[in-house]
C-alpha distance (Angstrom), angle and dihedral (degrees) to the residues before:
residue distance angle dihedral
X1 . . .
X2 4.04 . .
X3 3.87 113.9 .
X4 4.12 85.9 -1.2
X5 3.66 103.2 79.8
X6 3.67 101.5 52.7
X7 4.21 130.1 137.9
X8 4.21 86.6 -87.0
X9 3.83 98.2 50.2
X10 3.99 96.6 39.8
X11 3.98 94.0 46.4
X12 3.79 85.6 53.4
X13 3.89 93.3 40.5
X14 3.91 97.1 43.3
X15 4.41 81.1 51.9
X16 3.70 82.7 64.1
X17 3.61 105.8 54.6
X18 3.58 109.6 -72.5
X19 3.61 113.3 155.9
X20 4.19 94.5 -170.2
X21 3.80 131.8 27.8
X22 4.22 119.7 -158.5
X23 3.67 119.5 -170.5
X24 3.81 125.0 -124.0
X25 3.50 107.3 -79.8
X26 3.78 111.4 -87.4
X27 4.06 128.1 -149.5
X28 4.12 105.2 -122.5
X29 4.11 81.1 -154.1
X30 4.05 84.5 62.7
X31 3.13 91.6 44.0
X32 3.58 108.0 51.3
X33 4.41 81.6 46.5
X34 3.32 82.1 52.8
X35 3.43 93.0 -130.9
X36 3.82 112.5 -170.7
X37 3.74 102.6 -132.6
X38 3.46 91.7 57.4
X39 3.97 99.5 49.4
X40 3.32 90.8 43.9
X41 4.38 77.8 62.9
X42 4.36 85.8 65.3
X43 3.71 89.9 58.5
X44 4.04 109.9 112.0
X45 3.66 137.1 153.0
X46 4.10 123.5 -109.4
X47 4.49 87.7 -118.7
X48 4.15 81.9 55.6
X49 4.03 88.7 74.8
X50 3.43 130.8 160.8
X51 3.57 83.6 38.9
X52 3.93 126.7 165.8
X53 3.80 132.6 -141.9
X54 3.98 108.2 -140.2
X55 3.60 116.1 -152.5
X56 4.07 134.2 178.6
X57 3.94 130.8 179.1
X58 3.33 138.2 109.2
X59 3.54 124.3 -117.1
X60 3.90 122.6 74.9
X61 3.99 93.4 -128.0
X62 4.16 91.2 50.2
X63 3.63 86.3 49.3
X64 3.64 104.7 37.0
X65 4.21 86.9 56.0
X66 3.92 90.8 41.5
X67 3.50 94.1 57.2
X68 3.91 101.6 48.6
X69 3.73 83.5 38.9
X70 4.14 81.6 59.7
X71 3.65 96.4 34.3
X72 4.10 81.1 66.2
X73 3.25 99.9 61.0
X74 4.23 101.3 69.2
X75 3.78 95.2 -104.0
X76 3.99 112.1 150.5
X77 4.16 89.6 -130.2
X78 3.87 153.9 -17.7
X79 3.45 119.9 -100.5
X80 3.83 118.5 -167.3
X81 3.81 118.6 -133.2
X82 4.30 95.6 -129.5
X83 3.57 97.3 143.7
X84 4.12 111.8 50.4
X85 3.78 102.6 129.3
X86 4.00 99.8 -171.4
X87 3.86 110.7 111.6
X88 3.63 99.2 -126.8
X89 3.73 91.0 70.3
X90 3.82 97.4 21.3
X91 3.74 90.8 58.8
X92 3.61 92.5 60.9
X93 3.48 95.5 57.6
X94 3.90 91.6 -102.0
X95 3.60 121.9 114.9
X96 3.75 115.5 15.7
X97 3.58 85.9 -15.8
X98 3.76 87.8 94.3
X99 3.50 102.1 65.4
X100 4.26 86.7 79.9
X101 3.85 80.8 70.2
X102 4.11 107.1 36.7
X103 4.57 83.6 173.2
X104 3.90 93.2 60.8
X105 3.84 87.7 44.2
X106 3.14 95.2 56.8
X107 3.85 99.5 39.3
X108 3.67 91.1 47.4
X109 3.94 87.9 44.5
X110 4.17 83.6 54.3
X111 3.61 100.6 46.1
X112 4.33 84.0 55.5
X113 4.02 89.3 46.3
X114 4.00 90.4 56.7
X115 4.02 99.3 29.5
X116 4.11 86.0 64.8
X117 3.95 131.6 39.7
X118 3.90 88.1 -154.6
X119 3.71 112.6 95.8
X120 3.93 120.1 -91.0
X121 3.76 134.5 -141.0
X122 3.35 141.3 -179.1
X123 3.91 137.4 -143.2
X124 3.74 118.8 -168.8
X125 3.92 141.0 130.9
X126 3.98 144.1 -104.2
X127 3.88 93.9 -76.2
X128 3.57 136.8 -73.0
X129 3.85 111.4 -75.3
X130 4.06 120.6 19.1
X131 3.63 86.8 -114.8
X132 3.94 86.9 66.3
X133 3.69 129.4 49.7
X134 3.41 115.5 157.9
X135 3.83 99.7 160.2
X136 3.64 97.8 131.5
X137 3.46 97.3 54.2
X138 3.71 90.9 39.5
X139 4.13 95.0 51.1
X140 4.33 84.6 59.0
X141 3.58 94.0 41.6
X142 4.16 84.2 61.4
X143 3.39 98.8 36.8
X144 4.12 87.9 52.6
X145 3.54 87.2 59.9
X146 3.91 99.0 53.3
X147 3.69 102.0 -100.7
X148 4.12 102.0 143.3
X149 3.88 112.9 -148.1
X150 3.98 127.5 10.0
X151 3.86 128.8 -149.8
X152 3.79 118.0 -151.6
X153 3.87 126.8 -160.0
X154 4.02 101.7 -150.6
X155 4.04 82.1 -133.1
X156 3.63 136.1 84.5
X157 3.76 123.7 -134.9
X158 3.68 94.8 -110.8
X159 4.13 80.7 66.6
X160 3.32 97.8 51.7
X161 4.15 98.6 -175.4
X162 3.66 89.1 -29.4
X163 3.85 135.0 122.2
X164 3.97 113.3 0.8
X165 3.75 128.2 -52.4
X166 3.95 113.2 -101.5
X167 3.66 105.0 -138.9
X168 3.34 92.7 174.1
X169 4.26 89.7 94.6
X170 3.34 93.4 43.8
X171 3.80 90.4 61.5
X172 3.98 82.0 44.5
X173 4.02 86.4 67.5
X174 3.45 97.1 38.4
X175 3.95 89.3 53.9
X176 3.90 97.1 44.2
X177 3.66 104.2 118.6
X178 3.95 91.0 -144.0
X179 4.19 91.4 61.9
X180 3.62 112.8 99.6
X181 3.87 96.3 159.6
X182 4.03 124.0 83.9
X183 3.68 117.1 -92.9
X184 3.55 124.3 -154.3
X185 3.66 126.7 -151.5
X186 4.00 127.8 -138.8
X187 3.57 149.2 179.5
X188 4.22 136.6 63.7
X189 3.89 93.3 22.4
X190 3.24 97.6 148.0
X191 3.68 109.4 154.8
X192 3.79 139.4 10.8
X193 3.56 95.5 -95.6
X194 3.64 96.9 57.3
X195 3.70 91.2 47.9
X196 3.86 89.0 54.0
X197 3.85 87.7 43.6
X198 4.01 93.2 45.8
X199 3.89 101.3 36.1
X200 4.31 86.0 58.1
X201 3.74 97.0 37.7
X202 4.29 97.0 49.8
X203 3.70 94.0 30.2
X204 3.71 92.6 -128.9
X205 3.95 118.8 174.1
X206 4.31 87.7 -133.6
X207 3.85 134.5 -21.9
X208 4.04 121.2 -137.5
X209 3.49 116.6 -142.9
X210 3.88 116.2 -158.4
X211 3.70 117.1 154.0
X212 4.00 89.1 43.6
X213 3.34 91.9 59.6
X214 3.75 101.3 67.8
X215 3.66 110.2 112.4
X216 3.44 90.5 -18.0
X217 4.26 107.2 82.9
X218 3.92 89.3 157.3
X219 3.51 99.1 74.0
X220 4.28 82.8 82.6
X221 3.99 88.9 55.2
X222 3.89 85.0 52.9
X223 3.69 98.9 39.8
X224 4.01 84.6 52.3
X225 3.72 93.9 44.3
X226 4.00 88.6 55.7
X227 3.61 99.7 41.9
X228 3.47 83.5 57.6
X229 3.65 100.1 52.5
X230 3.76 96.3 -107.6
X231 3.95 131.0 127.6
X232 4.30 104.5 -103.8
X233 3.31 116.6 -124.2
X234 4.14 121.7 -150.7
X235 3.24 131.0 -149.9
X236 3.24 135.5 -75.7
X237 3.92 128.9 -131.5
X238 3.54 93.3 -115.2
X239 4.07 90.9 49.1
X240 3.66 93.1 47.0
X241 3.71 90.2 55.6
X242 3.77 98.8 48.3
X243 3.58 87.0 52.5
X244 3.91 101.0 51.2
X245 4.04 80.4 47.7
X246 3.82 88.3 59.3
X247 3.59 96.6 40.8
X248 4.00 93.4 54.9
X249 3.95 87.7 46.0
X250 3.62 92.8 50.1
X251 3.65 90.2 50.3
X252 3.81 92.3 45.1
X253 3.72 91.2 56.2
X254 3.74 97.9 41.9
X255 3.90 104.5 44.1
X256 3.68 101.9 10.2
X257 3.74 133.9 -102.3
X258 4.03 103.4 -71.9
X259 3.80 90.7 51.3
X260 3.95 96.0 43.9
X261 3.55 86.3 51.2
X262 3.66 96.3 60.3
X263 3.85 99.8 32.6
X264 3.87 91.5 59.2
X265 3.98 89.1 66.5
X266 3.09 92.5 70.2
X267 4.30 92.1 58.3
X268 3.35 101.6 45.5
X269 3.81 102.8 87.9
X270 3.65 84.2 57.7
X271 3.56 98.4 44.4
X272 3.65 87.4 59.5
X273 3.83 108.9 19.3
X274 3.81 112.6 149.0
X275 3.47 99.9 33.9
X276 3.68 112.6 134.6
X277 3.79 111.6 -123.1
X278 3.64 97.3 -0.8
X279 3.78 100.1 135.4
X280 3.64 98.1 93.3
X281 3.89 84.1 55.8
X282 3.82 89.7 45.1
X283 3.99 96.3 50.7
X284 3.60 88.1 47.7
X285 3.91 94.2 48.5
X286 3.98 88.7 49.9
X287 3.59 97.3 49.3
X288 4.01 97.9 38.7
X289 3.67 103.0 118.4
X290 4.45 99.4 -165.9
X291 3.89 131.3 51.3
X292 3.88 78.8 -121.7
X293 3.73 91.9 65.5
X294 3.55 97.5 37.5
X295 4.00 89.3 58.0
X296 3.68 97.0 45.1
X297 4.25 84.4 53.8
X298 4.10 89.3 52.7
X299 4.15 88.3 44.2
X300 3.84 89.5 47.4
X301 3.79 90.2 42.8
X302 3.97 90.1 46.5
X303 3.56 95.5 53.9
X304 4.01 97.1 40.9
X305 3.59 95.1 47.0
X306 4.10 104.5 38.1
């Protein structure tokens, strides 16, 4: 979730109902060079907690150093980047990329377990190719080395986002008698009802939503409402707004005005999704190139729309 899950997004996300935060997934090369853009990624705020460090790389000494340069910071764990199917990290044998060597990723895995006394856990995917999905094996390889809860995209790399998400493996992992440590489930959550429908049917210990998310924060308020046995509620017009407003003055104040500008295109579909006719509103929104414009567009869209 590059340049989604940052401080302004997971405040207004963990205000919904979120029960655990992750960082945007953070190059251990960067940060050993201490590159500034990437530090800047560890920042989080004391109401974000439990919050997770993500890390990805590829070489035990990069990672080693990352992680006790993460472990510093007050985060509640590491979580290792397994699962990152885009070829620009994949390539490199980061990511996804790993699962073509399942030793290394479990060697590298080790060497972050005993660099750091926080707790580690991993996020990664079905295997590489669909002709090889060694998940099962893979999930008690990392558990023999220490790491303490796994995440599993129902997907392999060659996939990328594509096709549907086969739960049916991560259920495999969670019912492997020899797994003691949580497993997470993955992959085409895309509302609260599914989640409800998914976490009961593969007898996951928690799902993480990502993609869902964008623009649309209040699908954790109506996961939470349903796991509870209540009726969800959506959001209003008026909420949906006020929230988009916060988003692009969060952004503003943590990566500047030009940036926040820019990044919020990417949100508004999901700020707004559902709304009958709103693609006028929407091409305006993603071309608007001042804060000025952008407000006069949520005022217009307030007073058509209420």
């Amino acid at each position: 979730m590059e340049s989604v899950t940052n401080p302004p997004f997971r405040k207004i996300c963990k205000r919904y109902g979120v029960d655990v935060l992750i960082s945007e997934f953070i190059s251990s090369d960067a940060l050993v060079r201490k590159i500034d853009s990437s530090c800047r990624k560890m920042c989080f705020g004391e109401e974000e907690h439990p919050i997770g460090i993500q890390i990805f790389g590829n070489t035990e000494s990069s990672l080693r150093e990352a992680a006790e340069y993460a472990a510093g910071t007050g985060c509640d764990f590491i979580d290792i980047n397994w699962g990152c199917p885009v070829r620009k990290i994949a390539g490199k044998g980061c990511g996804s990329g790993i699962l073509n060597d399942i030793p290394k990723m479990v060697a590298l895995t080790k060497s972050v377990v005993d660099a750091v006394s926080l707790p580690v856990t991993v996020k990664t995917r079905l295997g590489y190719s669909d002709e090889d999905k060694p998940i099962v094996d893979v999930a008690e390889r990392l558990q023999d080395v220490g790491i303490e809860a796994i995440s599993i995209h129902g997907r392999t790399r060659s996939q990328m986002y594509k096709g549907n998400a086969d739960w049916t493996l991560i259920n495999e992992v969670k019912n492997n008698p020899r797994m003691k440590i949580m497993v997470f489930g993955n992959g085409d959550i895309d509302s609260a009802e599914k989640l409800v429908e998914y976490k009961k049917r593969y007898n996951v210990d928690g799902i993480l939503i990502g993609r869902a998310a964008m623009g649309n924060p209040f699908i954790f308020r109506q996961c939470k409402q349903l796991l509870a046995g209540k009726e969800k509620t959506d959001a209003t017009i008026q909420e949906r707004v006020d929230v988009c407003r916060e988003h692009i003055a969060g952004l503003k104040s943590y990566r500047g005005d030009r940036y926040a500008l820019l990044e919020m295109r990417k949100f508004y579909g999901g700020y707004f999704c559902g709304l009958s006719n709103f693609k006028p509103y929407r091409i305006r929104l993603v071309t608007a190139d001042s804060y000025e414009q952008v407000e006069e567009i949520l005022s217009d869209i307030e007073e058509h729309y209420f």
